[in-house]
matplotlib code that plots the C-alpha trace (Angstrom):
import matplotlib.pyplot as plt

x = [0.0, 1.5, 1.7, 1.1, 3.6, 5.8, 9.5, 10.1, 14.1, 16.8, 16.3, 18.9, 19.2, 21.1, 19.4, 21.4, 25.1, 24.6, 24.9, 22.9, 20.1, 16.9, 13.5, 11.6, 9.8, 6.0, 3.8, 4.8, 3.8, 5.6, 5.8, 7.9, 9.5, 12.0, 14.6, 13.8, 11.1, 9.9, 9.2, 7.0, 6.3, 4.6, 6.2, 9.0, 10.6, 8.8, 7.3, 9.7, 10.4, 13.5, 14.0, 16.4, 17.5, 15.1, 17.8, 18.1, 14.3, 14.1, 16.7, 14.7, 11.7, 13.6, 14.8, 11.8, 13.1, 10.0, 7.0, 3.8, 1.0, -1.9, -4.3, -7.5, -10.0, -12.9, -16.4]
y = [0.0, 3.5, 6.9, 10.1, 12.4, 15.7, 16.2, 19.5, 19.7, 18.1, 13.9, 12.6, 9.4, 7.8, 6.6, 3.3, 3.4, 7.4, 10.7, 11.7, 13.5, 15.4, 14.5, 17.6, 19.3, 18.6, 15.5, 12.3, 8.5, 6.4, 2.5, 0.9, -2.8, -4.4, -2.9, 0.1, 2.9, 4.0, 7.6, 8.7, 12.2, 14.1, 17.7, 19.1, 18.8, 15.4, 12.5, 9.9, 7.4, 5.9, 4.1, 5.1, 1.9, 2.2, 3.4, 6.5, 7.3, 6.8, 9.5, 11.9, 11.3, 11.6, 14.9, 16.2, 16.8, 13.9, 14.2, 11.3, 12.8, 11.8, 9.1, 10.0, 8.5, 6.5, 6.5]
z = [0.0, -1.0, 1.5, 0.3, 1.6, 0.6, -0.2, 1.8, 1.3, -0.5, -1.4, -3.3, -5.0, -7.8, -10.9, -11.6, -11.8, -12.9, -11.2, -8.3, -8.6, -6.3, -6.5, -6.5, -3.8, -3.3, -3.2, -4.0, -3.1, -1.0, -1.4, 1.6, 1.3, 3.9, 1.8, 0.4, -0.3, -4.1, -4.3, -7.1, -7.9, -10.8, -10.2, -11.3, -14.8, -15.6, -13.9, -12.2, -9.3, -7.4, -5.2, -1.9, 0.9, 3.6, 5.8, 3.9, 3.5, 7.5, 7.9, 5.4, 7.2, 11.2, 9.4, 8.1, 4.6, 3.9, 5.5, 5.7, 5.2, 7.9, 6.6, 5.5, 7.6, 6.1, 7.6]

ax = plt.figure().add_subplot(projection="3d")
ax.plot(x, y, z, "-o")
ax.set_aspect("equal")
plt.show()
């Protein structure tokens, strides 16, 4: 199941054996698996996704730099 959440700050990732790039500010969706969390975003220059090792996404998000947003309650 995916999050919704925000990228408030600098993410960086690596697209395959490439250079490093940001994902742009604003909202994205977050997919979590033991090892890592997809980002997906439709902002910024062009659609994209990557995918960060889960240690690093829990250090964006203990920094703030991602932020969950709260679930929407169903009723």
């Amino acid at each position: 199941m995916s999050q919704a959440a925000h990228i408030h700050g600098k993410v960086e990732y690596r697209q395959g054996e490439g250079a490093i790039r940001c994902i742009p500010r604003g909202p994205c969706e977050v997919q979590l698996s033991a090892l890592d969390a997809t980002i997906s975003w439709t902002g910024g220059e062009a659609p994209g996704s990557a995918a960060l090792p889960i240690a690093s996404y829990r250090t964006y998000v203990a920094q703030r730099v991602i932020r969950l947003d709260a679930p929407v309650a169903r009723g």
